[in-house]
N, CA and C atoms as an extended XYZ file, in Angstrom:
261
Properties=species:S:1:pos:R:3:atomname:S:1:resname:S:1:resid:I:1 pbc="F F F"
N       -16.063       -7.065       -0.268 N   UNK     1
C       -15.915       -5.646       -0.418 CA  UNK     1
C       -17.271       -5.002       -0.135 C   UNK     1
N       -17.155       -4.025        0.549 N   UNK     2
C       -18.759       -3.080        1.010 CA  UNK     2
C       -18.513       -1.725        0.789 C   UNK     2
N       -19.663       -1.001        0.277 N   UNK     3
C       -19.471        0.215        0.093 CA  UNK     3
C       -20.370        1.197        0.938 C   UNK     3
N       -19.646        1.696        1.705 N   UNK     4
C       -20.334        2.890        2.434 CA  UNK     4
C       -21.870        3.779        2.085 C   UNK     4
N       -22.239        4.236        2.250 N   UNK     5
C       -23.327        5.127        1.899 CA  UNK     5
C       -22.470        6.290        0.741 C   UNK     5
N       -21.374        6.998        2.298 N   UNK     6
C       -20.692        8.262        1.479 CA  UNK     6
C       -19.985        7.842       -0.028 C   UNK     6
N       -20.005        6.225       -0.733 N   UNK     7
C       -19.575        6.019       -1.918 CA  UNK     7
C       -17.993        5.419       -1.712 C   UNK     7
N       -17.284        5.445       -0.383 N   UNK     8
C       -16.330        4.855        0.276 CA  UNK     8
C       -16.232        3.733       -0.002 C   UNK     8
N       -15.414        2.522       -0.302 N   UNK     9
C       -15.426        1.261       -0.994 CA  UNK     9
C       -14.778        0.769        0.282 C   UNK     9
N       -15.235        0.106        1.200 N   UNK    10
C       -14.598       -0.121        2.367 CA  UNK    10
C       -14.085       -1.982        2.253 C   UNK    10
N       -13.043       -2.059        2.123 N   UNK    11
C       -12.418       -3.450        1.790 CA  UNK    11
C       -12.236       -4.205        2.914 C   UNK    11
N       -12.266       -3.872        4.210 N   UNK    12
C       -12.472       -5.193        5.290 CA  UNK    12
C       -13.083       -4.704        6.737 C   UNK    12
N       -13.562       -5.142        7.461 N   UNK    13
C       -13.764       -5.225        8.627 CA  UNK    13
C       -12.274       -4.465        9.348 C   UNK    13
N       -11.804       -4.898        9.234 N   UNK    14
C        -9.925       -4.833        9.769 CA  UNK    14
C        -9.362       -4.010        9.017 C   UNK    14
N        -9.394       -2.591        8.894 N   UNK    15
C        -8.906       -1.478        8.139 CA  UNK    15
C        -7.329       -1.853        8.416 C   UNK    15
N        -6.650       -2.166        9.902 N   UNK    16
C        -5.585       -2.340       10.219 CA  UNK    16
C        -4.666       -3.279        9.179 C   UNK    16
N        -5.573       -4.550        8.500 N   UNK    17
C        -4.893       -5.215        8.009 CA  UNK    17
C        -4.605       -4.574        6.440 C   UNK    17
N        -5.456       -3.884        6.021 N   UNK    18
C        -4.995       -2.969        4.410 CA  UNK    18
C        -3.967       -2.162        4.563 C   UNK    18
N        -3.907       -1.336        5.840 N   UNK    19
C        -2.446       -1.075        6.081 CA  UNK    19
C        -1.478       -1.446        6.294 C   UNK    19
N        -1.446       -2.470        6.924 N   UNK    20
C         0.007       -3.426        6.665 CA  UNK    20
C         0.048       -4.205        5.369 C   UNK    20
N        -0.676       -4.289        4.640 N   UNK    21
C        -0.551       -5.051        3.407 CA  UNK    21
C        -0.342       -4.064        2.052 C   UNK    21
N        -0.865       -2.784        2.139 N   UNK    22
C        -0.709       -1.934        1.081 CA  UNK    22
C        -0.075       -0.865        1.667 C   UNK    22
N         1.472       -0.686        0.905 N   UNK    23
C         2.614        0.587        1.526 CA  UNK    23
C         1.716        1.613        1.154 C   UNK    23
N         2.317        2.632        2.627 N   UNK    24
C         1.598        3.982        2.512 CA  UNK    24
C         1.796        4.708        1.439 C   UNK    24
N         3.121        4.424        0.458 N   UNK    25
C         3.583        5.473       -0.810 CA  UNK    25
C         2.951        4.636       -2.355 C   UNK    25
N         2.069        3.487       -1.857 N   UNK    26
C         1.704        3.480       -3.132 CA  UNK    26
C         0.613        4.036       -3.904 C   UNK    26
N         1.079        4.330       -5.162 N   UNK    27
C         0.732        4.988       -6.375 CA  UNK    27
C        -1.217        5.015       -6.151 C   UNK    27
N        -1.754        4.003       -5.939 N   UNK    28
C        -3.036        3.922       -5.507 CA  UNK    28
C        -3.708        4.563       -4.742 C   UNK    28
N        -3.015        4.052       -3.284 N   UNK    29
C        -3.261        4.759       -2.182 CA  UNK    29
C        -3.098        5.894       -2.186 C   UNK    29
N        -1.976        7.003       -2.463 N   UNK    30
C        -2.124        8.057       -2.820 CA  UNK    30
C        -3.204        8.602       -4.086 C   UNK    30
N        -3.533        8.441       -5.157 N   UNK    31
C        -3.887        8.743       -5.790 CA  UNK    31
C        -5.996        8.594       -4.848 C   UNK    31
N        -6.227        8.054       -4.398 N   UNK    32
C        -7.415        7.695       -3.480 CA  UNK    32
C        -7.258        8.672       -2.519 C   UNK    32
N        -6.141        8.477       -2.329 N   UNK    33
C        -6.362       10.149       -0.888 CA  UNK    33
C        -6.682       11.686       -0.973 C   UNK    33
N        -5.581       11.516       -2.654 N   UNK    34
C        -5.613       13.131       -3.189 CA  UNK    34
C        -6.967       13.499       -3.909 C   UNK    34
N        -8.083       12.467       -4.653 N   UNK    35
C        -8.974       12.626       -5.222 CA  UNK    35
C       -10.430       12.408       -4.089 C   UNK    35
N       -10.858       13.188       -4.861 N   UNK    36
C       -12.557       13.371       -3.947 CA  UNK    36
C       -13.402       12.735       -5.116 C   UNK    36
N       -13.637       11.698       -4.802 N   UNK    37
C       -14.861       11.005       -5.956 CA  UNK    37
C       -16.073       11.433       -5.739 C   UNK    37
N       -16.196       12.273       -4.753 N   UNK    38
C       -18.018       12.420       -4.731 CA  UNK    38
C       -18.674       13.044       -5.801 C   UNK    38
N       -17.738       13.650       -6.702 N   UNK    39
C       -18.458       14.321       -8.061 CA  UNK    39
C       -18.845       13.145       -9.026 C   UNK    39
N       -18.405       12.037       -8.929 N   UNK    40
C       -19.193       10.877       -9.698 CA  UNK    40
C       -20.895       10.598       -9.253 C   UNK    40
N       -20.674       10.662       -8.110 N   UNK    41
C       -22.117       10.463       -7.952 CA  UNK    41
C       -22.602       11.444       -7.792 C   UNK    41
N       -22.044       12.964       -7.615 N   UNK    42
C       -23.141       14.167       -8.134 CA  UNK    42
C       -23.652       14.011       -9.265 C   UNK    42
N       -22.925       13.998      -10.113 N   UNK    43
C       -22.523       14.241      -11.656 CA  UNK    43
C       -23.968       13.123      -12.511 C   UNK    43
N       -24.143       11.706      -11.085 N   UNK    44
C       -24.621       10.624      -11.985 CA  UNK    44
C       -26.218       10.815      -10.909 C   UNK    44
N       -26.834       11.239      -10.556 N   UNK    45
C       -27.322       11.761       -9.245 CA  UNK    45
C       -28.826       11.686       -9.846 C   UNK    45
N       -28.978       12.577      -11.180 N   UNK    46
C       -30.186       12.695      -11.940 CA  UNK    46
C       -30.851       11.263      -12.741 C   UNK    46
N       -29.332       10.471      -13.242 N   UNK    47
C       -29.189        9.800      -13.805 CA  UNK    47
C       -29.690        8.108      -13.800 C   UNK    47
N       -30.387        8.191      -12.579 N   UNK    48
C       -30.861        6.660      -12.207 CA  UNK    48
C       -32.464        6.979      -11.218 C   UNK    48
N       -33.470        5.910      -11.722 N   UNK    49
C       -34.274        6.184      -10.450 CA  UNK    49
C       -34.152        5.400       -9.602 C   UNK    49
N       -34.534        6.225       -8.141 N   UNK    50
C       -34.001        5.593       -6.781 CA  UNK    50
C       -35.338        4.613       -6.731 C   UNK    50
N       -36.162        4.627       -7.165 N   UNK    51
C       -37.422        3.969       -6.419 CA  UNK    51
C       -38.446        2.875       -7.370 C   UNK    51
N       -37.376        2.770       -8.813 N   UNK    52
C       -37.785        1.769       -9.800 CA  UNK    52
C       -36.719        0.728      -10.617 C   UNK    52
N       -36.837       -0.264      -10.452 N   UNK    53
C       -35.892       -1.315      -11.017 CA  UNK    53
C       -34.857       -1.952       -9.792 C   UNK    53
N       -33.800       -2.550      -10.321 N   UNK    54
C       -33.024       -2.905       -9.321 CA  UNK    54
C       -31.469       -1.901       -9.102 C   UNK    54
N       -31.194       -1.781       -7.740 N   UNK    55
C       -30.159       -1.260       -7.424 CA  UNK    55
C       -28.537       -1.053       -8.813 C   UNK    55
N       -28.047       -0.191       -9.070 N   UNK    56
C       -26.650       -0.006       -9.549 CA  UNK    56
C       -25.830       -0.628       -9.468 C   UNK    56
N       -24.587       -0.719       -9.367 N   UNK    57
C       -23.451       -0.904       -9.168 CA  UNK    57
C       -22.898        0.436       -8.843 C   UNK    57
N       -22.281        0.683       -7.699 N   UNK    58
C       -21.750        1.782       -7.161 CA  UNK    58
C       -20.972        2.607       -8.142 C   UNK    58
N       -21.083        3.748       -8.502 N   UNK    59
C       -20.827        4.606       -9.905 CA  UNK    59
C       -19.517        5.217       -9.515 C   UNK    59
N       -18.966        5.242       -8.011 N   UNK    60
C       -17.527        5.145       -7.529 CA  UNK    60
C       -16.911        4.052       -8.179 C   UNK    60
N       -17.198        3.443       -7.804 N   UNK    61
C       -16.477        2.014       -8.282 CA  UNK    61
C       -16.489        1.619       -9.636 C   UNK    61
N       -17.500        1.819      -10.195 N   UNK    62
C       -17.063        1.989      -11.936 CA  UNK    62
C       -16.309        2.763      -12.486 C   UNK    62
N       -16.157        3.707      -11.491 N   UNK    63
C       -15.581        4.901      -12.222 CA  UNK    63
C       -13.918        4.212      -11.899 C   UNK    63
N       -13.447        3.938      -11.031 N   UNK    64
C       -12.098        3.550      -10.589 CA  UNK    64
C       -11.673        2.484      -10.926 C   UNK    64
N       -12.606        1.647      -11.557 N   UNK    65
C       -12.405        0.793      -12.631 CA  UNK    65
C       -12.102        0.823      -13.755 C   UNK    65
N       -12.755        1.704      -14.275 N   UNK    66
C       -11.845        2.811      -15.441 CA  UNK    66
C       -11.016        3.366      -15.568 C   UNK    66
N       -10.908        3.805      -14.159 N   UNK    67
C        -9.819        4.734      -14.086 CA  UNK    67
C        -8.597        3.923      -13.967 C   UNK    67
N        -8.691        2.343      -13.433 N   UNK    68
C        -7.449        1.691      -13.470 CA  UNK    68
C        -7.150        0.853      -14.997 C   UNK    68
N        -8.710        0.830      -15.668 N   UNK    69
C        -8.015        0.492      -17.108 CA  UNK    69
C        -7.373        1.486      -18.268 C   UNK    69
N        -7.328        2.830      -17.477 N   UNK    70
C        -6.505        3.829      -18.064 CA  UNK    70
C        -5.297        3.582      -17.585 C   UNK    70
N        -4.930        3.429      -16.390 N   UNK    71
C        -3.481        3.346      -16.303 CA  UNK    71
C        -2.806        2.127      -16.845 C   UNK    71
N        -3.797        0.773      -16.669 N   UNK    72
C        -3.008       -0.697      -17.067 CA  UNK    72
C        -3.615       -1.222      -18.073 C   UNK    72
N        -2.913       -2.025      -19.124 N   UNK    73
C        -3.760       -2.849      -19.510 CA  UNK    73
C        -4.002       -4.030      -19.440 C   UNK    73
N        -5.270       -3.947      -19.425 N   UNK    74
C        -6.123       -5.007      -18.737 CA  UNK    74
C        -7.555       -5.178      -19.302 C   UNK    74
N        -7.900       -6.145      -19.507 N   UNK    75
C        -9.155       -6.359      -20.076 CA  UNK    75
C       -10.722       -6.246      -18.813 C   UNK    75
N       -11.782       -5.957      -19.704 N   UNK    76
C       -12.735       -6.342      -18.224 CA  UNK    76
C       -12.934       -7.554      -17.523 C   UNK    76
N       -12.823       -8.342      -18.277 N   UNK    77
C       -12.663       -9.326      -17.192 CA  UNK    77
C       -12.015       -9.368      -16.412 C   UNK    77
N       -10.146       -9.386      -16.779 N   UNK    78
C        -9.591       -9.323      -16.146 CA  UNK    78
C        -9.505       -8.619      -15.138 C   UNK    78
N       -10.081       -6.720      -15.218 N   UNK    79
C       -10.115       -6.084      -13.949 CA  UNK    79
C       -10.753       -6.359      -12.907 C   UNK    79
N       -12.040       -6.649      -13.527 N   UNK    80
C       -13.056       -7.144      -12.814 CA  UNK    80
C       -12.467       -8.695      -11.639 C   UNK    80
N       -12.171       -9.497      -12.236 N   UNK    81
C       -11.737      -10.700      -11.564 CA  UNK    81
C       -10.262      -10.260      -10.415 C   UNK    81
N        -9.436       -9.357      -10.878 N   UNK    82
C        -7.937       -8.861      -10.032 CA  UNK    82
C        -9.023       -7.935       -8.954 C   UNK    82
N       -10.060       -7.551       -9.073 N   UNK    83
C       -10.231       -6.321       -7.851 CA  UNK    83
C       -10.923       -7.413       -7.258 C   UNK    83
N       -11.489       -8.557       -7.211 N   UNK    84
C       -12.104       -9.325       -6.454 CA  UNK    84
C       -10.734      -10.192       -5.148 C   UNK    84
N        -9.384      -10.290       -5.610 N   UNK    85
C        -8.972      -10.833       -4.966 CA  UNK    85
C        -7.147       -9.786       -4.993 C   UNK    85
N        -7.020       -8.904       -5.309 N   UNK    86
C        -6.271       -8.072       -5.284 CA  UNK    86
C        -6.172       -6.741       -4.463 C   UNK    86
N        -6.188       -6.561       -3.433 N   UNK    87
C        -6.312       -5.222       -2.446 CA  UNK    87
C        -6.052       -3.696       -3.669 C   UNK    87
């Protein structure tokens, strides 16, 4: 998994193949289309220095990690380990 600059979580080389593998009407995919995450990293912007310690973890991606242990339950591990091999 790689994440863009713009905070975009880009899941393969082969965009073609996430579309044939994840239907266009699912609950996800829509919910990713209709939302603009860039206010996470406005919001978190002040919040880290760019030029001391080591790099984050993308504050998109935490955030939608949360946001999927609001809808399911699921433990962190468990989310953590399903987004590693779960589209």
């Amino acid at each position: 998994m790689l994440c863009t600059r713009d905070g975009q979580i880009k899941i393969t080389e082969y965009p073609e193949l996430y579309d044939k593998l994840v239907p266009k009407d699912h609950m996800l995919r829509k919910l990713n289309d209709l939302v603009d995450y860039s206010f996470v990293v406005d919001e978190l912007r002040g919040k880290y220095c760019p030029d001391n310690g080591r790099n984050s973890e993308d504050p998109v991606r935490v955030f939608k990690y949360l946001q999927l242990k609001s809808m399911h339950t699921v433990s962190d591990v468990d989310l953590v380990e399903r987004s590693r091999y779960d589209l």
